[in-house]
N, C-alpha and C positions, 0 to 999 in steps of 0.2 A: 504494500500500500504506500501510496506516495503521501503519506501526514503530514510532511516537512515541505509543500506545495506556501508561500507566503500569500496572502489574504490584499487585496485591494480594499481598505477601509472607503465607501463614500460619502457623500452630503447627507447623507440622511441617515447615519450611522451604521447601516447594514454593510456588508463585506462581502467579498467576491474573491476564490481564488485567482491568482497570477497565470495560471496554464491552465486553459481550457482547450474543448475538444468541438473544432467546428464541423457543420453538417452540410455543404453547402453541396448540392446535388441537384436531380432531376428527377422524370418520369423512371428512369433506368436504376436509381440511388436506393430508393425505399429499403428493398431487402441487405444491399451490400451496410447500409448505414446501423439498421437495426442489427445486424451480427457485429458491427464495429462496436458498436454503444454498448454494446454489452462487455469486452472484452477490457473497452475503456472503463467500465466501471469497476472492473475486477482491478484493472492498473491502478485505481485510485483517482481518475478524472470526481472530479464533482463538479464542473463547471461544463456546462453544452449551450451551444450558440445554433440554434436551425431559423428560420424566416419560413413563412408561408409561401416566398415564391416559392422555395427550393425544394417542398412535396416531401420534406423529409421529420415534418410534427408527430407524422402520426407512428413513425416506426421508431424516434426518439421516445415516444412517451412510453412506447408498447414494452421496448428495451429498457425502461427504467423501471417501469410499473416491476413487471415479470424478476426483476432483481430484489438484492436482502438489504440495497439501501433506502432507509429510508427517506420518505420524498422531504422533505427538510432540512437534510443534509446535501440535497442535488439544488446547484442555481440554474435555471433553464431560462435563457434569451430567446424571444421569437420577434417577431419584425411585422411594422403593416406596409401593404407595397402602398406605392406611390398612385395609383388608380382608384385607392382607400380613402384619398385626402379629404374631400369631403367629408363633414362631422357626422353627417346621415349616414354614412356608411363605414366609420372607426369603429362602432361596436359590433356589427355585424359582423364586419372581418374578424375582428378579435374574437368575439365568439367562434368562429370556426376553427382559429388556431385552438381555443381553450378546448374545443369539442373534437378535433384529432389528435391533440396532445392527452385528452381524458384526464385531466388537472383539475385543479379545485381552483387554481389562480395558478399565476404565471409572475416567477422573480422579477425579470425586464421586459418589456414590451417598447420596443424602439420605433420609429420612422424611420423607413428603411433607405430612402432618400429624400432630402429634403424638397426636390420635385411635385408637384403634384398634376397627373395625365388625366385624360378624358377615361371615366369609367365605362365599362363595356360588360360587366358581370364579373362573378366572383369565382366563375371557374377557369383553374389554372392556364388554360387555353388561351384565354381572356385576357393576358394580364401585360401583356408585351403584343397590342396591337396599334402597328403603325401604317401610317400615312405611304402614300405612292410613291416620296420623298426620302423612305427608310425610316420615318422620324416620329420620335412619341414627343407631340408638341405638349410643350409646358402649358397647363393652364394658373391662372392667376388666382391662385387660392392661400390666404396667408397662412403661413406654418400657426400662428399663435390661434387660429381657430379649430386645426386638425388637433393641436395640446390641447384646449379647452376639454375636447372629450376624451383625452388621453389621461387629462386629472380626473376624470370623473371616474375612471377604472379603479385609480389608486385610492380614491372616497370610496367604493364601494367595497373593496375589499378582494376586486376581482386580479391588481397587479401591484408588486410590490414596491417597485422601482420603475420608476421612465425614461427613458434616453432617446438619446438619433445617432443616428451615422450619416457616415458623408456632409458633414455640418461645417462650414467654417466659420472664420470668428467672429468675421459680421452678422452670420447668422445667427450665432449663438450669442453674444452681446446682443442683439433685437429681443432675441428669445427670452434670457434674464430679465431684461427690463418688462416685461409683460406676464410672463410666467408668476401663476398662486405656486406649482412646485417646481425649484428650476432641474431642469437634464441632470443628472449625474453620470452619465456617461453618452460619451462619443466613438462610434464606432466605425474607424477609420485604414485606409492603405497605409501602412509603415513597413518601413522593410529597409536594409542600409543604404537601398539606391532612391530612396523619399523616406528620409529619416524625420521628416516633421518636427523639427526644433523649435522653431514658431507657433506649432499647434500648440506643441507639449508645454513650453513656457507657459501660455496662457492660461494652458487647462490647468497647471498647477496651480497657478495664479490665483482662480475663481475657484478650485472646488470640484470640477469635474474631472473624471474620469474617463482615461481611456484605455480604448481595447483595438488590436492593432488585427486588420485582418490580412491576407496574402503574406505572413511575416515570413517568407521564404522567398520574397519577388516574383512567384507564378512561376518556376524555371521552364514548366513545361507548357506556359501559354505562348500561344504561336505568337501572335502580334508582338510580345514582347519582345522573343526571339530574333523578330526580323528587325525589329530597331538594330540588332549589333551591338547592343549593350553585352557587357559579358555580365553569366551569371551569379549573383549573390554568393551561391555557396562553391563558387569557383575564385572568389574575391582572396589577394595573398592574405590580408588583414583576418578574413575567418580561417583561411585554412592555420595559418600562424598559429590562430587564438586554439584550433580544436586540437593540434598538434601539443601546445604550451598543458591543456586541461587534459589531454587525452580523454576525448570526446566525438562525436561526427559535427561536421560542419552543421547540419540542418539544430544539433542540439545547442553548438552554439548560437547560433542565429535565436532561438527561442528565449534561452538564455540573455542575449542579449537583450532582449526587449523587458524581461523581467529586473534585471540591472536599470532600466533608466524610470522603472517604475509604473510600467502600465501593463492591462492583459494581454494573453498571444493565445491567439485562439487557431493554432495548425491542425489539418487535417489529411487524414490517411483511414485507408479501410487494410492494410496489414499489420497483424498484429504485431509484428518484430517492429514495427516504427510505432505504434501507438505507444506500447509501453517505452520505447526511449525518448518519446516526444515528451514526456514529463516526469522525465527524469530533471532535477532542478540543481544548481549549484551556483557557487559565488564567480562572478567574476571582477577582477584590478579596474579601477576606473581608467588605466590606462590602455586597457585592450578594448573596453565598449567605447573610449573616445575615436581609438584605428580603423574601429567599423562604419561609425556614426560618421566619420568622412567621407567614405567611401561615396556617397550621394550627396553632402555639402554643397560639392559646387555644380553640380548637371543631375538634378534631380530627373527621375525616370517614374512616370504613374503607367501601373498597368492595367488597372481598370478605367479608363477612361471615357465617362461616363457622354461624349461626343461619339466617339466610336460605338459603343454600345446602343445607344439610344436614339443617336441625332444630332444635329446642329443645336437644336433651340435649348441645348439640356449643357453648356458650357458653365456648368455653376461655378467651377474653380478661375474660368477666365482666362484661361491659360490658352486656347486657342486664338481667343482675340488680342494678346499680346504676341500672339506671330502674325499676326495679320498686317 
């Protein structure tokens, strides 16, 4: 059992382990996810991150139910998409995740991006329908109205904690200001080629919390690949660090991110890499600074939410500053 996993304390006093176990999948994930989740609870995971797009709630909940931990000691993230944003249709969604997960309430309940798309239905089919363009156009719906009904889960006793992802910090500065509870966590790309210094300073700053997703760099996503960037865990700086800890590259990278103090939430379906994925230890402030360079000066995003979505969805801006 991994016991010795360190705890993210957040704004609202509850705690979050540092290594958790992400679910992030498909039509094709359900059954590989549920044999994973189970193995990862055996390693000692207590922290699981799945979203509604990813159709993997309901083989997380099945695998945790069917286990001897109990549900009090598991923190379980799930996410509303972005086609949810309207307030008429934030508890709908969430009841569906509560009702595939088969939970009594749910630890975090995030926005899964700060986006909000023209709704089309709530089956998973539905959820990523775009224009003749490729493009799931933004509608103009304020995030502090999609929160309004997101506090109202946490009054009623249905979610325990609220967050977002893909949030920045004008976003999140608007957010505070208007917010009855503020975010405690952001759910963000970190990884040493967008190591987020800026985010992280600020999140420190205020109170929130972050949880790093892709914390590998995506090695095996194509787009990423064809930039030419070389891979994270081919980086001299990690290989250095796993060679110095006698460790794998992919545990330093995790490790890493537990060193500068936020979650990493990596994902695998073999058990040989689940159990090493949290495995935890200390590392010198001066081997997480060799890494944390690595992406300093030419930061690389591998999810990039242009690519994905469309034009109109440039929330980081980062297109229109090469324009």
């Amino acid at each position: 059992m991994a016991a010795d996993i360190p705890k993210k304390k957040l704004n609202n006093g509850n705690e979050i382990p540092q290594i958790g176990y992400g679910t992030f999948g498909g039509a094709d994930a359900p059954d590989l996810v549920y044999k994973a989740v189970k193995v990862a609870l055996d390693c000692g995971y207590r922290h699981f991150d799945t979203a509604y797009l990813y159709q993997t709630e309901e083989s997380l909940g099945k695998a945790i139910r069917e286990s001897n931990v109990p549900r009090e000691e598991v923190f379980v993230t799930t996410k509303l998409w972005g086609t949810f944003r309207k307030p008429e249709h934030v508890r709908p969604a969430f009841e569906r995740s509560l009702k595939d997960l088969q939970f009594e309430y749910i630890d975090m309940y995030m926005l899964h991006w700060p986006m909000a798309w023209e709704f089309h239905g709530y089956e998973h089919d539905k959820l990523q329908v775009k224009d003749e363009n490729g493009d799931l156009k933004v509608l103009d719906i304020p995030l502090i109205d999609t929160w309004r009904e997101m506090e109202k889960l946490v009054k009623d006793g249905l979610v325990r904690n609220i967050g977002v992802s893909n949030c920045t910090i004008p976003m999140l500065e608007e957010l505070l200001e208007k917010a009855e509870i503020p975010p405690c966590m952001n759910q963000i790309e970190i990884h040493p080629s967008l190591p987020q210094e800026e985010m992280l300073k600020w999140a420190n700053e205020h109170n929130i919390a972050l949880t790093a997703y892709s914390p590998l760099g995506n090695p095996g996503f194509s787009w990423f690949a064809s930039t030419g960037h070389s891979k994270t865990l081919e980086e001299p700086a990690v290989l250095k660090a796993a060679e110095k800890y006698g460790k794998t590259p992919v545990q330093v990278l995790i490790n890493w991110g537990v060193a500068r103090g936020y979650c990493v939430i990596p994902k695998s379906v073999t058990p040989e890499r689940i159990k090493a994925n949290i495995e935890y230890f200390k590392m010198d402030p001066e081997d997480v600074e060799e890494i944390t360079k690595i992406g300093r000066t030419s930061p690389v995003r591998t999810c990039d939410p242009v690519l994905m979505f469309g034009p109109s969805n440039d929330v980081f801006g980062e297109h229109k500053k090469k324009d």
